[in-house]
C-alpha positions as a Markdown table, in Angstrom:
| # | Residue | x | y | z |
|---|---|---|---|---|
| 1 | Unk | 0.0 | 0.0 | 0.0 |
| 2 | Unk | 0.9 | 3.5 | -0.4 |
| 3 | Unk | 2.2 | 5.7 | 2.4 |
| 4 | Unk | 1.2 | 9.4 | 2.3 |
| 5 | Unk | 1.4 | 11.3 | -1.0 |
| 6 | Unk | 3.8 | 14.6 | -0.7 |
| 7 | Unk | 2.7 | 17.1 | -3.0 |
| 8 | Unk | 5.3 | 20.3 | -3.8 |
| 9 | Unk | 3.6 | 23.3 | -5.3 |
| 10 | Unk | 6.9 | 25.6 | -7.1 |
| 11 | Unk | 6.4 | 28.9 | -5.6 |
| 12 | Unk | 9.7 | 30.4 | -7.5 |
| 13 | Unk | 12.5 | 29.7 | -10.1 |
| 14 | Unk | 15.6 | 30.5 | -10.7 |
| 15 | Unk | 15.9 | 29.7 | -14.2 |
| 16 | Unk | 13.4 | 31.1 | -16.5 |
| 17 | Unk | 13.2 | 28.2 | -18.8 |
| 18 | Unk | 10.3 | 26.1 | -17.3 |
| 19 | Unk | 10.2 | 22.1 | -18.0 |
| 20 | Unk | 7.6 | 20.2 | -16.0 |
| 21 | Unk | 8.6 | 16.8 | -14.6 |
| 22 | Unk | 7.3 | 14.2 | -12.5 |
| 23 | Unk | 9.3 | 12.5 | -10.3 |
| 24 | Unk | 8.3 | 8.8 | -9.0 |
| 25 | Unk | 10.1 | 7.5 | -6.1 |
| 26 | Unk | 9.2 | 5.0 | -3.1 |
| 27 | Unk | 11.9 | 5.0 | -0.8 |
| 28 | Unk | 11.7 | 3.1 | 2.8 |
| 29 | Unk | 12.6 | 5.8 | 5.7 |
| 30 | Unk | 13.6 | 5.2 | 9.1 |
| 31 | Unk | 13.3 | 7.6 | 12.4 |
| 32 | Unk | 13.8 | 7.0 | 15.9 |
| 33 | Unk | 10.2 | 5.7 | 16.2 |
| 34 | Unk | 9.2 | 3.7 | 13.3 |
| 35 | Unk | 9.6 | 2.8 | 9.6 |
| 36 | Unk | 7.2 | 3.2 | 6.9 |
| 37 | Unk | 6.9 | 3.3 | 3.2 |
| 38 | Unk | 5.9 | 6.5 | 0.9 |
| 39 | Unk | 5.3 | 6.7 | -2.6 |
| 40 | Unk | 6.7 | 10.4 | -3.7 |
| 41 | Unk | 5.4 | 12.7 | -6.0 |
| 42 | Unk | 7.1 | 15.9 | -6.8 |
| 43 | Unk | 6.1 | 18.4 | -9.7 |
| 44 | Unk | 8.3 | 21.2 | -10.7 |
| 45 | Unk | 9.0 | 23.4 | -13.3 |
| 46 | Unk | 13.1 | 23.8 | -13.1 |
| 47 | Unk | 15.5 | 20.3 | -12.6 |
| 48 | Unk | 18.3 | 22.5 | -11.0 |
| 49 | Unk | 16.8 | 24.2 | -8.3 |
| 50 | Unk | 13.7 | 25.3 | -7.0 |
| 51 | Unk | 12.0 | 26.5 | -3.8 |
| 52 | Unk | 9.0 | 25.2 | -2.8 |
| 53 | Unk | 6.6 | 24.3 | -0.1 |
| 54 | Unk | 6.2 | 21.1 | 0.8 |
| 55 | Unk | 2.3 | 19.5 | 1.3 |
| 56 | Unk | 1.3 | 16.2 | 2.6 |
| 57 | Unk | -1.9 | 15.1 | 2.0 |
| 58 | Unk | -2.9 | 12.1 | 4.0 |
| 59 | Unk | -5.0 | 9.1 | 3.0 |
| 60 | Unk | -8.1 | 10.6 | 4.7 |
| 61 | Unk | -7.5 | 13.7 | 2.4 |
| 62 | Unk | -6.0 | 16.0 | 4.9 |
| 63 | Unk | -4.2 | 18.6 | 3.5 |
| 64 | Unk | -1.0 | 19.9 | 5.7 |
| 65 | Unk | 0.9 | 22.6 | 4.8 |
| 66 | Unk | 4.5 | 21.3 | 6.8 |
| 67 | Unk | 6.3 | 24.3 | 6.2 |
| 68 | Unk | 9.5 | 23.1 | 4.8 |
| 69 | Unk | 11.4 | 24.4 | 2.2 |
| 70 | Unk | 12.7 | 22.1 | -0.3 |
| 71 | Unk | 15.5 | 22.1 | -2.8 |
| 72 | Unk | 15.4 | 19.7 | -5.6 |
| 73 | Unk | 18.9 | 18.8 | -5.8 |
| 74 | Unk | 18.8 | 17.7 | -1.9 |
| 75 | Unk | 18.6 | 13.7 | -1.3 |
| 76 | Unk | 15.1 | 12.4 | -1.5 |
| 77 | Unk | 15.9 | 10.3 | 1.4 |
| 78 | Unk | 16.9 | 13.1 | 3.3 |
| 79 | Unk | 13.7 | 15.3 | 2.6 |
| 80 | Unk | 11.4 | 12.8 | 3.3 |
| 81 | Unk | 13.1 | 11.3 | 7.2 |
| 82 | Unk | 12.9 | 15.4 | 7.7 |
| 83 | Unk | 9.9 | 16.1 | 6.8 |
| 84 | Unk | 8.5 | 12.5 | 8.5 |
| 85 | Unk | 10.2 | 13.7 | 11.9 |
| 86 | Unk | 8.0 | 16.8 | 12.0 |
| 87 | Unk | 5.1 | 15.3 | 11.3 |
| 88 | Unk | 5.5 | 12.4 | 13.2 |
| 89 | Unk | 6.6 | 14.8 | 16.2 |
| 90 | Unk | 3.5 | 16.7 | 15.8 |
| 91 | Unk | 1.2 | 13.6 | 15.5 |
| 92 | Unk | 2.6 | 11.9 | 18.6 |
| 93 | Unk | 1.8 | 15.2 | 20.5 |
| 94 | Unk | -1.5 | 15.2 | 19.6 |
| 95 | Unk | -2.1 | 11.5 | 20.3 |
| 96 | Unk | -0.2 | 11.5 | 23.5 |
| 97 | Unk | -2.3 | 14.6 | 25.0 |
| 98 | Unk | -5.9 | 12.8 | 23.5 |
| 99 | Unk | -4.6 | 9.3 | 25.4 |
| 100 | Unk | -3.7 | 11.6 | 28.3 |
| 101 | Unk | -7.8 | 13.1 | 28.5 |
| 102 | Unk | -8.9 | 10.1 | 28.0 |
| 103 | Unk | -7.2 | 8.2 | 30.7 |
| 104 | Unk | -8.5 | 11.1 | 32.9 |
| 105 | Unk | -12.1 | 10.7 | 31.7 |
| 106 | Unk | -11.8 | 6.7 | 32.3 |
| 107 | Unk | -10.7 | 7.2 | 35.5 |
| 108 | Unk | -12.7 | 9.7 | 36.7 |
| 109 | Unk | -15.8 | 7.4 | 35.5 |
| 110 | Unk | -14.6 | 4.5 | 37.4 |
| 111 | Unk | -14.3 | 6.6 | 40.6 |
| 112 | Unk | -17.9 | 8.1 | 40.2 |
| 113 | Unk | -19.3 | 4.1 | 39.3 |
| 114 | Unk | -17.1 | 3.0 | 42.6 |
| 115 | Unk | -18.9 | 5.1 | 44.9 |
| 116 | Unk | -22.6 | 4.0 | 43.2 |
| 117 | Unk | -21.7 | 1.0 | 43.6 |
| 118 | Unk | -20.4 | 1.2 | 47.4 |
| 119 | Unk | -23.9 | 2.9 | 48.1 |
| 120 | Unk | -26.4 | 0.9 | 45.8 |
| 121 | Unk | -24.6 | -1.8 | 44.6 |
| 122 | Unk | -23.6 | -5.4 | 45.6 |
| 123 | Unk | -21.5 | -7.8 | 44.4 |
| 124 | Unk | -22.9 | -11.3 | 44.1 |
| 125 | Unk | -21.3 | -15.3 | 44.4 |
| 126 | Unk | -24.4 | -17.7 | 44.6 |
| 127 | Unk | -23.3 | -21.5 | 46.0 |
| 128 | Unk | -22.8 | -22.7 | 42.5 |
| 129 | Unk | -20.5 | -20.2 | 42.3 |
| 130 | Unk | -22.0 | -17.9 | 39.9 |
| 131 | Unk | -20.4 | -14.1 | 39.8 |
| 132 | Unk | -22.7 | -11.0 | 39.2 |
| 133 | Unk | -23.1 | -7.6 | 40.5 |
| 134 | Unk | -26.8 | -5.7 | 41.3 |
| 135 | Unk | -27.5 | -2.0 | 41.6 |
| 136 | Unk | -31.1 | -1.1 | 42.2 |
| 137 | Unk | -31.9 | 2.8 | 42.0 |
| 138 | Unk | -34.8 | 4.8 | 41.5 |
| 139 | Unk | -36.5 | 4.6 | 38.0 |
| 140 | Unk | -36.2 | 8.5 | 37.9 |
| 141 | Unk | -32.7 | 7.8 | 38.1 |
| 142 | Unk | -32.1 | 5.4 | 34.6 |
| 143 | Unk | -29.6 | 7.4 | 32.9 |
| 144 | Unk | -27.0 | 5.9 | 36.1 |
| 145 | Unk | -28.0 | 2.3 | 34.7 |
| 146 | Unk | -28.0 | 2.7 | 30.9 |
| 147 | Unk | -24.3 | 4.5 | 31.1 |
| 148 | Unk | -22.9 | 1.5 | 32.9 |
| 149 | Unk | -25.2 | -1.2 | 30.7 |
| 150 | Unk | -23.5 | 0.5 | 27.8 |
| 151 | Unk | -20.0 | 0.1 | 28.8 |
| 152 | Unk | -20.2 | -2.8 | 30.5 |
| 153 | Unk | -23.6 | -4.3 | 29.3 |
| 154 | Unk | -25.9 | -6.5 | 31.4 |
| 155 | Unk | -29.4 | -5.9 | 31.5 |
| 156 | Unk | -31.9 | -3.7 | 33.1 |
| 157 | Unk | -35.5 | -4.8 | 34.7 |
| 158 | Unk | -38.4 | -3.1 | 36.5 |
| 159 | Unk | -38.7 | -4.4 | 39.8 |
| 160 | Unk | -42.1 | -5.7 | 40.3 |
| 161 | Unk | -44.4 | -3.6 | 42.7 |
| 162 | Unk | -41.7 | -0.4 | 43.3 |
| 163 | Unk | -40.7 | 2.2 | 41.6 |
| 164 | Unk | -37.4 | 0.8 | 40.8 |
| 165 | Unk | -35.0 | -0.8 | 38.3 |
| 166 | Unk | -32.3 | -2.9 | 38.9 |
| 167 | Unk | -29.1 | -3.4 | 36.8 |
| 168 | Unk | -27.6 | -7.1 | 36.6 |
| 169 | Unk | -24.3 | -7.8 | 35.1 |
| 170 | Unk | -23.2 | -11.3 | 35.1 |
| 171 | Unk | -21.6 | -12.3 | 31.9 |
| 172 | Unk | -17.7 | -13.0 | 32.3 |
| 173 | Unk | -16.1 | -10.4 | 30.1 |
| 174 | Unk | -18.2 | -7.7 | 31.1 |
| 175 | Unk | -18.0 | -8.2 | 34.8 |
| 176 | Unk | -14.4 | -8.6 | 34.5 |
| 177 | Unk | -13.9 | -5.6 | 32.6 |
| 178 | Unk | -15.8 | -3.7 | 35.2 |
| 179 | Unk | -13.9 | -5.3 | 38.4 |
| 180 | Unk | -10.5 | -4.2 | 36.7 |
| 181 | Unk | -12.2 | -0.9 | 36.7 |
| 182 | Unk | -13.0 | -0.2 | 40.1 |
| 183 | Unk | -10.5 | -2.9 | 42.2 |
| 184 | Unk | -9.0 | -0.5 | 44.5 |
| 185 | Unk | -11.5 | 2.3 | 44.5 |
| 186 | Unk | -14.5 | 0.8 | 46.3 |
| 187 | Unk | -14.6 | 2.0 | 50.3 |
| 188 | Unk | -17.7 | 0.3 | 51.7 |
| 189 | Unk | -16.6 | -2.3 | 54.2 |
| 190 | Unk | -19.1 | -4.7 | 52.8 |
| 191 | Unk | -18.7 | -4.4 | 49.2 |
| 192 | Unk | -15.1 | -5.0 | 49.8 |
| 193 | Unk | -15.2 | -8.3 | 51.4 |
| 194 | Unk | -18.3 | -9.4 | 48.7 |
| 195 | Unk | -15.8 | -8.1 | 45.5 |
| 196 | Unk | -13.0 | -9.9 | 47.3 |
| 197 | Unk | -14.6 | -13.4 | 46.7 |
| 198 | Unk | -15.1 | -13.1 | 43.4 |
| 199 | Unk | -11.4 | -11.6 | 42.7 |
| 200 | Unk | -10.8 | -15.1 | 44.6 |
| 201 | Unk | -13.0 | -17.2 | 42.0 |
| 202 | Unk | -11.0 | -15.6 | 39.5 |
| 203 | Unk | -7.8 | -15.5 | 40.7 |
| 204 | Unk | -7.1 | -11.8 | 40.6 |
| 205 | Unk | -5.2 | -9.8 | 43.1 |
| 206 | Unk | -7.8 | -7.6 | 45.8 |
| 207 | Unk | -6.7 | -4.1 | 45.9 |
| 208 | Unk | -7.3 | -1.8 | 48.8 |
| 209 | Unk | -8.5 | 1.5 | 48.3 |
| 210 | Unk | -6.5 | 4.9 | 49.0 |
| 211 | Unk | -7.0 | 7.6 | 51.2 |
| 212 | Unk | -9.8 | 9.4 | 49.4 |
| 213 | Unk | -9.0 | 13.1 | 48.0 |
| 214 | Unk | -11.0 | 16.2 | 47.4 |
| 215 | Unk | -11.4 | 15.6 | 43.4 |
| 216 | Unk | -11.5 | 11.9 | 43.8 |
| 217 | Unk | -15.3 | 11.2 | 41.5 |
| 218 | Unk | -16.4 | 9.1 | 43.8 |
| 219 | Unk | -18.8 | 11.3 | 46.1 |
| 220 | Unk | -20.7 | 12.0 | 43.6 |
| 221 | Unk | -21.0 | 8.6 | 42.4 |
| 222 | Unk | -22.1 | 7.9 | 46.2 |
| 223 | Unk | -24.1 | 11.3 | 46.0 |
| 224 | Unk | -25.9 | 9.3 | 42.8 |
| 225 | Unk | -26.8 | 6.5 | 45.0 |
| 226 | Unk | -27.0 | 7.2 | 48.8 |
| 227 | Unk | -27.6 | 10.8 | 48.1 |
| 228 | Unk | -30.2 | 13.2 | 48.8 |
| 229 | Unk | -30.5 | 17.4 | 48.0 |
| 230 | Unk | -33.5 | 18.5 | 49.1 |
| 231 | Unk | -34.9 | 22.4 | 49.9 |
| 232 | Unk | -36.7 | 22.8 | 53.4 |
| 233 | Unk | -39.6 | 25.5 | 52.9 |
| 234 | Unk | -39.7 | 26.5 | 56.9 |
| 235 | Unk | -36.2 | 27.5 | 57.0 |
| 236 | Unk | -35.7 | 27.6 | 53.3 |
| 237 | Unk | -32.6 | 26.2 | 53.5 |
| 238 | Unk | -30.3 | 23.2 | 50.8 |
| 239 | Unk | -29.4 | 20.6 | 52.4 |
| 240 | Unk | -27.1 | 17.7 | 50.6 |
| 241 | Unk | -27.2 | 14.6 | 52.6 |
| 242 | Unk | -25.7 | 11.1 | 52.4 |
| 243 | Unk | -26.7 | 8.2 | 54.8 |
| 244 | Unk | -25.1 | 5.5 | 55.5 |
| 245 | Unk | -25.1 | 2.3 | 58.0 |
| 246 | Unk | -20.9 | 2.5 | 58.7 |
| 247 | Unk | -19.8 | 5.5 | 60.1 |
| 248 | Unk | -16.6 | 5.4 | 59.1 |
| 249 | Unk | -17.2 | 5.5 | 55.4 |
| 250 | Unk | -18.6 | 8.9 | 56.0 |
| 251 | Unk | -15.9 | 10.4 | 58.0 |
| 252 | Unk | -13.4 | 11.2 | 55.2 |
| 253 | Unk | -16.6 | 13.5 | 53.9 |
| 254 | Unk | -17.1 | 15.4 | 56.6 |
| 255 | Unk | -13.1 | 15.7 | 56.8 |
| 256 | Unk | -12.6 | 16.8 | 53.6 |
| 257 | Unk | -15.8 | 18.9 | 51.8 |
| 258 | Unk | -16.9 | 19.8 | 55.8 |
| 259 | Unk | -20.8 | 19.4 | 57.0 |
| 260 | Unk | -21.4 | 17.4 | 60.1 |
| 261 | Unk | -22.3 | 13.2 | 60.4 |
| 262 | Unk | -25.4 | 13.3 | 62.8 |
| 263 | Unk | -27.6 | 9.9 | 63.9 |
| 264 | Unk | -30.5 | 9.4 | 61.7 |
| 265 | Unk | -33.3 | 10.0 | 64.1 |
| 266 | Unk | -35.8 | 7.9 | 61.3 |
| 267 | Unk | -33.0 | 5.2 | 61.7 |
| 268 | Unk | -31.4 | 4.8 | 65.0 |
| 269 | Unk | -28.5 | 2.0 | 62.5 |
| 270 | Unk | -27.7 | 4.9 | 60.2 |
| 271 | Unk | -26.0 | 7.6 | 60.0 |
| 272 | Unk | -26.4 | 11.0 | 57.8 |
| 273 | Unk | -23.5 | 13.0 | 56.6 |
| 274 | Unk | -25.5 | 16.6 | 56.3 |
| 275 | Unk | -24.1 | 19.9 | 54.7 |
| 276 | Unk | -26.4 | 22.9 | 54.4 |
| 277 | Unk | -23.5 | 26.4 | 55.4 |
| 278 | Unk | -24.0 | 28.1 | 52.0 |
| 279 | Unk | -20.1 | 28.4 | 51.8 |
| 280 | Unk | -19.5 | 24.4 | 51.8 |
| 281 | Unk | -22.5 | 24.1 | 49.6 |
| 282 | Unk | -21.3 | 26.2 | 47.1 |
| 283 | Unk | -17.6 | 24.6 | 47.2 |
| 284 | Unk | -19.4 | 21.1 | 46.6 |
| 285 | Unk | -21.5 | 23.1 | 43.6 |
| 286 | Unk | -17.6 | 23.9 | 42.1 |
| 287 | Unk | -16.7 | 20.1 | 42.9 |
| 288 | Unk | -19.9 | 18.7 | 41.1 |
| 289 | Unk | -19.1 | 21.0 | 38.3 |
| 290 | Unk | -15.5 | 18.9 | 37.6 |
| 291 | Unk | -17.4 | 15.6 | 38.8 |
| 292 | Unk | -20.9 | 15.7 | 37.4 |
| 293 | Unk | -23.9 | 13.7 | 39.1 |
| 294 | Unk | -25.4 | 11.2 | 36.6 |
| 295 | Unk | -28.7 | 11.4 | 38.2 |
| 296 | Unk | -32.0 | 13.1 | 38.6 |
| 297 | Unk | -29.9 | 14.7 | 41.0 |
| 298 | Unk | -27.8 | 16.4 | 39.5 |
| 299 | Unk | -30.5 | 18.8 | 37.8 |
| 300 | Unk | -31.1 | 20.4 | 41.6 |
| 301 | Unk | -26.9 | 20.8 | 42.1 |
| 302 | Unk | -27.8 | 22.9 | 38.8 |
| 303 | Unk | -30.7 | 25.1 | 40.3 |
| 304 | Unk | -28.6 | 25.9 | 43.8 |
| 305 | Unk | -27.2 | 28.5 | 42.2 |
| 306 | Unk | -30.5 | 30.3 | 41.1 |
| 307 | Unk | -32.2 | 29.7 | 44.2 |
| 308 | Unk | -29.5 | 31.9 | 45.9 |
| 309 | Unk | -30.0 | 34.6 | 43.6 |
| 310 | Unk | -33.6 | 34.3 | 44.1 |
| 311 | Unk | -33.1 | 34.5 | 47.7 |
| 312 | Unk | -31.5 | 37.1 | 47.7 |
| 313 | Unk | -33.9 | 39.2 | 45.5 |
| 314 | Unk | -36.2 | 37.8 | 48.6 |
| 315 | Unk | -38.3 | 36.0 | 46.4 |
| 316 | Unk | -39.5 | 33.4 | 48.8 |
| 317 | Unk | -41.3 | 36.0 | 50.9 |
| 318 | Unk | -42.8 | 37.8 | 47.9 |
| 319 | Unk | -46.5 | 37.3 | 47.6 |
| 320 | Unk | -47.6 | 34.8 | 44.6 |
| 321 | Unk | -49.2 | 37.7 | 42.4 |
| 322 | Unk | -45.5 | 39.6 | 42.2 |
| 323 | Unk | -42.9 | 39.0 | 39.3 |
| 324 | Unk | -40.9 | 37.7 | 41.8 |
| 325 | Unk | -43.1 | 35.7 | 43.7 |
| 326 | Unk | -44.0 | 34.0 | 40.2 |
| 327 | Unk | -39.9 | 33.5 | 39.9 |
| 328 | Unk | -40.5 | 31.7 | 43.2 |
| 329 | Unk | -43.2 | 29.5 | 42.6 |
| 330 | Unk | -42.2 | 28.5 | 39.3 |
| 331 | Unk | -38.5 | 27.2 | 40.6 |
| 332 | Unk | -40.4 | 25.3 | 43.7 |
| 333 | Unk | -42.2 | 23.6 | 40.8 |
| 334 | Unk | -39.4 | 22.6 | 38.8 |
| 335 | Unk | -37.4 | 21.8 | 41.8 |
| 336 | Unk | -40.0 | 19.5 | 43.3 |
| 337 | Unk | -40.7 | 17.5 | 39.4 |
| 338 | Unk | -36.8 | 17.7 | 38.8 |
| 339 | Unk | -37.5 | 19.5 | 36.0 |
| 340 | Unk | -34.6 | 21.5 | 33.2 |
């Protein structure tokens, strides 16, 4: 097959007589990085000398201009491992910062599907010694299931008599792909010991997690799950909340993005990690802006904002008939259907 095709359009002569030839060569050229094999095709009007600019028009018919100056009497072999270097420099650039982004995108993804998993999921070994994982969330709450279906696939069911679906992966190359993806990031207690018998089954090596950082994705993929952002009318005040039954996996919250861990008073075996000071909610606002929620929740993160401008045009004690006691009523109402 042919390599690129190098096309030279003569800008100037020095000779005045003009000939036009074509010259045909395929040379093999190596650089520090690889070999490969071009067919060359140069047109110009004078055999002594000429200066030109140098093209390179790749198979998917991208033109480049490369900039180089060429002289006709120079080695072709010479001209082409030049001209291959800059490209090839300039190409390896660009693939090595589109890898970079999208190792950072990967792994921000299997942070967020860590902490969904830690809060609604649950890894799965039946006696006969069949693998799978389960995550059961609120049918409002779909797109969470469908991204992870897609990558991973599996399949999705409504749960008979609640409002509920619930994801089931099971087949060997998907679950596998998925526990390479998250081994070492999940943090619950118990879905550490249940993903630890099936790395057994399979013979792979149980990672323990990290001390969790500020950017680590993986609150709001617990946000996604265990989550709750809800606007109190009396006090009419945000609160974003996250329960869970072990304390310690809701210490490092309250460490790192502030808010306090109180007792859930509805259930004396759980605990509630609660923020509400404006200042920490809208830090966690910047934080969910570099990890977006997945969720129906994540269209109330996207209101805070506006109800604090509302609030403090005093819009909530405006009477209904007022422009801005419309403003008001209108955000309650998309606030309350999780509406854009």
């Amino acid at each position: 097959q042919d390599g690129p095709y190098y096309k030279s359009n003569t800008q100037q002569t020095i000779c005045r007589e003009l000939k036009n030839r074509e010259l045909q060569n395929t040379k093999n050229v190596r650089s520090q990085n690889d070999s490969f094999l071009v067919k060359i095709f140069v047109i110009f009007n004078n055999p002594q000398i000429t200066k030109a600019q140098l093209y390179l028009i790749t198979k998917s018919k991208i033109l480049y201009n490369l900039g180089l100056s060429m002289r006709v009497g120079i080695s072709e072999a010479i001209r082409l491992l030049l001209t291959k270097k800059k490209y090839s420099l300039n190409r390896k650039n660009y693939t090595s910062k589109t890898n970079m982004e999208d190792k950072f995108m990967e792994d921000k993804f299997s942070e967020w599907l860590s902490g969904l998993i830690d809060g609604d999921g649950c890894f799965q070994l039946s006696k006969k010694g069949y693998a799978s994982l389960e995550i059961v969330m609120d049918i409002r709450d779909k797109n969470c299931l469908y991204i992870i279906k897609q990558k991973y696939g599996g399949s999705i069911k409504v749960r008979s008599g609640v409002n509920h679906l619930r994801y089931r992966l099971h087949h060997k190359v998907g679950l596998l792909g998925l526990i390479k993806d998250v081994n070492g990031l999940i943090r619950n207690p118990t879905r550490m010991v249940q993903l630890n018998k099936i790395c057994e089954k399979y013979n792979i090596i149980f990672k323990y997690p990290e001390a969790l950082t500020y950017n680590n994705g993986w609150l709001a993929g617990f946000v996604d799950s265990d989550g709750s952002i809800y606007l109190n009318i009396k006090s009419d005040q945000i609160y974003i909340t996250a329960s869970q039954k072990n304390k310690l996996l809701l210490d490092p919250l309250e460490e790192l993005y502030g808010g306090k861990i109180y007792l859930n008073s509805k259930q004396t075996e759980a605990f509630k990690w609660t923020v509400y000071r404006k200042e920490e909610i809208i830090k966690l606002i910047e934080y969910f802006k570099k990890n977006p929620l997945r969720s129906a929740k994540n269209k109330r993160i996207k209101m805070i904002e506006r109800y604090h401008e509302l609030r403090k045009l005093k819009a909530h004690k405006s009477t209904p008939n007022t422009v801005l006691g419309k403003l008001w009523e209108r955000f309650i109402k998309k606030w309350n259907t999780y509406s854009d």
